[in-house]
N, C-alpha and C positions, 0 to 999 in steps of 0.2 A: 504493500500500500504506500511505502514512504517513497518505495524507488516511483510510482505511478504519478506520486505528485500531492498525497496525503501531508497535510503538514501538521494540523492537530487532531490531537487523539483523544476523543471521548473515552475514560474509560470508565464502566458502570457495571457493577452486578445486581441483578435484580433481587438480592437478596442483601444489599450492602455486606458479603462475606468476606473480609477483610483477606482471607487467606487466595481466595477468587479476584481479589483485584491487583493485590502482590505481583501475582504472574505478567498483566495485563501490562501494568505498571512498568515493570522491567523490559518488557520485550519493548513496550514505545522507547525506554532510555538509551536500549542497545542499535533500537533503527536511529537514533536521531532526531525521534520527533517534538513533540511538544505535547507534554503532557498534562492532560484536562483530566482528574482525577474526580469522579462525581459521586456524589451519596443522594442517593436515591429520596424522595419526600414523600412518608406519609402521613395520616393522623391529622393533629392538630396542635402544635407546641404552644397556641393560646391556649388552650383546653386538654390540661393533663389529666384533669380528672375521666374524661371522657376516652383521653388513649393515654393509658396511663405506661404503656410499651415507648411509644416515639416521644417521649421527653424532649426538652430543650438542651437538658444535662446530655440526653443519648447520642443528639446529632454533635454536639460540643466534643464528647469525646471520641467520636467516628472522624471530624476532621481533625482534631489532634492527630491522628492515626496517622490521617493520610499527610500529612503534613510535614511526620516526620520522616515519611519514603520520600522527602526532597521531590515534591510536584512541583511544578508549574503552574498552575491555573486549577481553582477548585469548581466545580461544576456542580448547582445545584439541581437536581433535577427533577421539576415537578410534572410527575408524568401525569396524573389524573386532576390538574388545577385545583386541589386540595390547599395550595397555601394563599389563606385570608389576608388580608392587608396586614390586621395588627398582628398576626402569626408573622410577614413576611418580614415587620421594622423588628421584632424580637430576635429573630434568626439571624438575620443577616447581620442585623447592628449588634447583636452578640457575639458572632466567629469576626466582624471588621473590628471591633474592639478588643480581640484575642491576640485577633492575628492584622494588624493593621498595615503591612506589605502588601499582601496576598490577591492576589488577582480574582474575583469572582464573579463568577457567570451564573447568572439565571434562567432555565428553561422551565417555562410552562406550559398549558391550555387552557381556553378557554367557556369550555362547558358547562358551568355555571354561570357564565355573566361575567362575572367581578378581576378578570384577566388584567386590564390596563389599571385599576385600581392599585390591586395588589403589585403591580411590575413597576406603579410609581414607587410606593411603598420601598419598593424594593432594592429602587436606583436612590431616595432620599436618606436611603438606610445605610449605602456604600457599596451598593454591590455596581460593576467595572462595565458589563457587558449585561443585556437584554435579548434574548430573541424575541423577535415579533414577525406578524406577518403581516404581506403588505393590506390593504385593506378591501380588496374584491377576492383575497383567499383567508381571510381571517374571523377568529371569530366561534362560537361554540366548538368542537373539538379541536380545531384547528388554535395557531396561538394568537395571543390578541393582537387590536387593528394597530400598525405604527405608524398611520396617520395622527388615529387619536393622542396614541401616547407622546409622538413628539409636539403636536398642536396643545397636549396641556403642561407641558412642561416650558414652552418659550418664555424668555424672558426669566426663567429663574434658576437656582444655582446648579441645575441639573440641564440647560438647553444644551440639547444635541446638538446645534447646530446645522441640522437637514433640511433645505429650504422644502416647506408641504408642496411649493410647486413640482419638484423632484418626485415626489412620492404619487404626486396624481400623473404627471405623463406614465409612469412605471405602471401604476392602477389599471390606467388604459388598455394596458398590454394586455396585463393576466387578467382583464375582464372578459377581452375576448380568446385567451386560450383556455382558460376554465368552460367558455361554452364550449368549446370542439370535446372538453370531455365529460359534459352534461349527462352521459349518460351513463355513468360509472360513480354521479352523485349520489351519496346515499341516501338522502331527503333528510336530513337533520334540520328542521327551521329553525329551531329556537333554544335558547339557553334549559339546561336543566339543573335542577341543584340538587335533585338527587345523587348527585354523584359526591356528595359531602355524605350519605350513607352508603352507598357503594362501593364508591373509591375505585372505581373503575376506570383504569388508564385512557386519553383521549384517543389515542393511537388504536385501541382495540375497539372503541366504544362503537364507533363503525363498520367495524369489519364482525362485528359480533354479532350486532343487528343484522348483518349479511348475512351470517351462518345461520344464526333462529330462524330466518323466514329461509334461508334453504332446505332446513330438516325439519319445517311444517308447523314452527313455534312463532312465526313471525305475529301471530295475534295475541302470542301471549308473553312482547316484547318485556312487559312490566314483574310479570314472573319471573324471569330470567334474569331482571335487576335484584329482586327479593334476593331468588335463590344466591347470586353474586354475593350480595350480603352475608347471606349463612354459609355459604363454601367460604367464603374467606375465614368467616368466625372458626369453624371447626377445625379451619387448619393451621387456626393459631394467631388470627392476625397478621399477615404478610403484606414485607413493603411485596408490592404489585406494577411488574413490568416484565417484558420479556426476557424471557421465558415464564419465569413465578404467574404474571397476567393470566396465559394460557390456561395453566394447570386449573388457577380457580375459575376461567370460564368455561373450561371442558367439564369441569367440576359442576358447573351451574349446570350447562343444559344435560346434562347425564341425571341433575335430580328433576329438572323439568320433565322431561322426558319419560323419566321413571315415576313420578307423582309421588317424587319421595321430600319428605323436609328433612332440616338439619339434622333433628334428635333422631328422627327415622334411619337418617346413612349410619350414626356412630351406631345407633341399638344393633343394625342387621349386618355391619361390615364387612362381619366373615362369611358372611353369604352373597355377595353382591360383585358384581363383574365390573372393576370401575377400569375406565381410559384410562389408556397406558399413561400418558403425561402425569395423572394423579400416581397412579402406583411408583413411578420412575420417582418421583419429586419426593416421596414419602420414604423411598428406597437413598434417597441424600444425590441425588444424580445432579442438583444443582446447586450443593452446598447446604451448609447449615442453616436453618431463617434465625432470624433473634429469639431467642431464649429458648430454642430448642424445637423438637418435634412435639405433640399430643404424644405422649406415649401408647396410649391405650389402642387406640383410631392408627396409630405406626404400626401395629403390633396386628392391629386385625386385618391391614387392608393389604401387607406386603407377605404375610403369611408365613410362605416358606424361602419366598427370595432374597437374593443378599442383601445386606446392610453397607451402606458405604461410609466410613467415621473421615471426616477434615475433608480438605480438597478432593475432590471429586479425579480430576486431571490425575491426581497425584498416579492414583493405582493402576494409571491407563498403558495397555503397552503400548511401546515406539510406535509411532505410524509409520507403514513401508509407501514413500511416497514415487520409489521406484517402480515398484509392482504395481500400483496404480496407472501410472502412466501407461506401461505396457499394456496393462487389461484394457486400458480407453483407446490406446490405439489399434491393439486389435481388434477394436468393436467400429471404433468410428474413423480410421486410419493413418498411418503413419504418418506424421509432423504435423498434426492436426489439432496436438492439443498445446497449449501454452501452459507456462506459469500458474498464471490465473485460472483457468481450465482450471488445472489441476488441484487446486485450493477448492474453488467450487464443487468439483464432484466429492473434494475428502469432504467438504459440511454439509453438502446439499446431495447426497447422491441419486434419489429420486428424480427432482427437480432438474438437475444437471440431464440427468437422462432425457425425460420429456424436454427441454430447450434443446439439446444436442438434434432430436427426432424430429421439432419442427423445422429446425433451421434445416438436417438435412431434407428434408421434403419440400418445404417450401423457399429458401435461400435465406438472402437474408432481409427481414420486412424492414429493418428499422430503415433503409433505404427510401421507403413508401413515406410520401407524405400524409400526415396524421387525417387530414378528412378525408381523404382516399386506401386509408387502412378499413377508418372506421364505418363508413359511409358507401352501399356499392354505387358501381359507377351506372349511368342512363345509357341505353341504349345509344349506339353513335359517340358519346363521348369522347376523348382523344386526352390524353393524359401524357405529361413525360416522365424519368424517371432516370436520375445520373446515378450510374451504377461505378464509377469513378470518374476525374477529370479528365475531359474528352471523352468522353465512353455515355451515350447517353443511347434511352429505347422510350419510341414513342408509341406509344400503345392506344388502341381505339378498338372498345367494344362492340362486337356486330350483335349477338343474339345467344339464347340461353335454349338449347334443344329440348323436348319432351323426357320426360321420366323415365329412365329404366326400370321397371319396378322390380325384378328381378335382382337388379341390385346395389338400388332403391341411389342411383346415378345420373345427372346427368352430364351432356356433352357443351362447352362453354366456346364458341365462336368469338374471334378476334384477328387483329393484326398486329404483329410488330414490326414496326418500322416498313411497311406496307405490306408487308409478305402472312397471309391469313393461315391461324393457326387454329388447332381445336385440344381442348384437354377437357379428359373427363374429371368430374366432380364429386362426394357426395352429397346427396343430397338433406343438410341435416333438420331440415322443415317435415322431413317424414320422420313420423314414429312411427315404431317399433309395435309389434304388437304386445300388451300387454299380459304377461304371463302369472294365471292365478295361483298366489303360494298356499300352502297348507300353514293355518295359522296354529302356534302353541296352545293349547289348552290349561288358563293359569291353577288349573285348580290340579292338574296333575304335573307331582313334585318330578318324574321320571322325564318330562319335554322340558326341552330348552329353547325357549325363544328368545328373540333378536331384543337386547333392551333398550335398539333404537334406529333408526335408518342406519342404511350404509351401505357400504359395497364388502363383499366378502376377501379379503386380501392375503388369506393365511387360512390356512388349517393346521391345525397342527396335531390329529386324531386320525384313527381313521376304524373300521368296522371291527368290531373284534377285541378295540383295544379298551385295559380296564385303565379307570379312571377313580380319582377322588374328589370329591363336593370341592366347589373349586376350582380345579384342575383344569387350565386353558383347553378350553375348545377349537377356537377359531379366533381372528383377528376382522374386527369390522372397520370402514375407514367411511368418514364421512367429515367434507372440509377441514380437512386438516387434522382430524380428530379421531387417533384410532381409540378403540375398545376392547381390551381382550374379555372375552366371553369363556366364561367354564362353568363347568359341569354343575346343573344343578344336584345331583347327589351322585354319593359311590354306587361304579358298577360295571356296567359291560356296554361301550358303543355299540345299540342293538342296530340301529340304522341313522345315517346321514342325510341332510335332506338338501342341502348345499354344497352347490363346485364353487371353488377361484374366481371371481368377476359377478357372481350373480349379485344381486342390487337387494335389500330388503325393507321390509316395512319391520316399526315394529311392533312387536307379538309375532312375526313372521316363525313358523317352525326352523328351528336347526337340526337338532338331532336328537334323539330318542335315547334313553341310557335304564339296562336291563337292571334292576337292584340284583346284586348276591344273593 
């Protein structure tokens, strides 16, 4: 990243694990970089009595910490706009009177409303640097407007200096590149303040709403904040960001989903199939949270799996970054993968996969200009498209052939550069037909259904084999969010009712388990 032209470095763990930003820390000081060392915000350090966990004492002596690992720049990070104005003069004006050098940055959102209040607050208090956004992308989850903030600050000991004229030519721009992506807006209008009880990161708060109404909860968005609530409570109160975010929102819609409440998850634990993120997270895969795990709720929900004590990284072996290479270019070919490549497939490997698969199928789109990506073209139209300097293909759609229903295709007429080309397509306005499943039976302990949408991605059983209550059955994936599913009691795989790839509702049957 530093060779690419990174020059500072956020570094944050979603768990402020001191041991987990160590590493983080060092490796920016061995690149060269510039190190932003961040502790995460939650709670309310006006209101201890209410979180009596994130103290004003707690964050005081978290940057102590970091402080003394020789940073650079301390970064606050308010990922779910959790901190109030008079929280934000107590924090800040308490580490700037500790530590009165010290460069400090504040990131927040603005979700509740009270964004530019608090980031006055914030800058009257000492802190060095603000993010804001400009004012046609700012605003509820997004971070507050920096028109406003700099228009209220002129003329006093805090003027930026930014003429607003500046800020409205710039306005103009991203007013109109925000509409070419109008349609990827998640409909958020208006400020909420519930997220002072949910504490739900701005960053997820959309992409969350995304996933509930993808797996059929999108009516019951207000649930999903509840449950937010109680999954966080049960698992201890956790700062909340990624990764930590995920776990408690896969956590949420897994009790949505299940029509389970908080006291309901700890009562049945040992019975219950929860997403892998939750198991992993409980299992220490992302470090310690503050003041440790739920013992009880650790104990029922990781079972028989390992424990991880301190850094996580610690126990991990080497990564062979050679064999990697090789395996990618055997698959996608020789001198094909870069540096970066290679980085991405060790974190992403999925993901890497699927980008590698469109790109090779379809080349490369980022080429395509953005309303002609997103937008098809009209009949006749004539498009160009610089595929390098000097190297340009001017393309004009002629027509869109009939349906192959057979295999549900069709054939796409054109020219390039006059010369009329045809490629088949498919066609993905057709569905599929819909295939009816055998639904679980809740009242018999021996079926095992689905305990919620998804795609079936794993099995990990098969007919014949015995099993104990518990016991991974299969692996469901649904945005983002796998679930391992086991056995609802001891016994014998009498029959399987799901292959690799099939889709489920849930209550949808899995498979049938013979008792002893």
């Amino acid at each position: 990243a530093r060779k690419h032209g990174v020059d500072v470095f956020r570094v944050f763990d979603s768990l402020n694990y001191v041991e987990n930003l160590k590493l983080g820390i060092e490796a920016v000081r061995q690149a060269d970089g510039v190190i932003e060392a961040t502790v995460c915000y939650t709670g309310d350090v006006s209101n201890p009595a209410k979180h009596p966990k994130y103290t004003l004492e707690y964050y005081l002596d978290l940057v102590d910490e970091l402080v003394a690992l020789d940073i650079h720049i301390l970064g606050i990070k308010d990922m779910a706009g959790l901190l109030k104005p008079r929280a934000a003069r107590l924090l800040i004006g308490a580490i700037r009177s500790r530590h009165p050098n010290l460069p400090i940055h504040v990131h927040t959102h603005d979700t509740a409303g009270a964004g530019v209040a608090a980031m006055i607050a914030c800058a009257e208090a000492g802190a060095d640097i603000i993010d804001l956004a400009i004012d046609s992308m700012s605003g509820v989850t997004s971070q507050p407007c920096m028109g406003a903030f700099v228009s209220a600050l002129e003329g006093s000991e805090c003027d930026t200096g930014i003429p607003t004229e500046s800020i409205a030519a710039l306005n103009s721009y991203w007013e109109q590149t925000r509409l070419l992506y109008s349609c990827f807006d998640p409909g958020v209008k208006a400020s909420d303040t519930s997220v002072y009880t949910h504490e739900m990161p701005g960053g997820q708060y959309t992409n969350l709403l995304f996933q509930a109404q993808s797996l059929g909860l999108g009516s019951r968005w207000n649930d999903v904040k509840a449950a937010y609530t109680e999954a966080n409570r049960i698992c201890g109160d956790l700062v909340k960001v990624t990764p930590s975010s995920k776990v408690v929102g896969d956590f949420a819609q897994f009790m949505v989903s299940n029509h389970l409440t908080g006291d309901e998850v700890v009562s049945q634990a040992a019975t219950l199939s929860f997403p892998k993120s939750v198991v992993e997270f409980f299992q220490g895969y992302l470090g310690q949270p503050v003041g440790g795990f739920p013992e009880e709720l650790q104990a029922a929900i990781i079972r028989d799996a390992a424990k991880i004590e301190g850094r996580p990284g610690a126990s991990m072996e080497p990564f062979d970054f050679d064999r990697l290479r090789r395996d990618l270019e055997d698959k996608w070919g020789p001198g094909s993968i870069r540096d970066i490549d290679l980085l991405s497939a060790a974190l992403y490997p999925t993901v890497f996969d699927e980008f590698q698969a469109l790109r090779q199928k379809y080349g490369n789109l980022s080429l395509i200009p953005t309303p002609l990506f997103l937008s098809p073209l009209e009949v006749n139209q004539e498009i160009q498209v610089q595929l390098e300097v000097g190297k340009n293909l001017i393309i004009r759609y002629i027509a869109l052939g009939p349906l192959h229903k057979e295999t549900a295709k069709r054939d796409v007429y054109f020219e390039i550069n006059g010369e009329p080309r045809i490629v088949s397509v498919d066609d993905t306005s057709v569905k599929p037909e819909v295939v009816a499943r055998v639904r679980a039976d809740p009242a018999n302990k021996n079926q095992l259904g689905a305990p919620m949408s998804g795609a079936v991605v794993e099995i990990k059983v098969a007919v014949g084999d015995k099993v104990k209550a518990g016991q991974a059955v299969c692996v469901l994936s649904a945005m983002k969010m796998e679930t391992v599913v086991g056995a609802p009691a001891d016994g014998v795989i009498e029959a399987l009712h799901v292959t690799i790839g099939d889709n489920l509702g849930a209550g949808d049957l899995i498979c049938l388990v013979k008792s002893d």
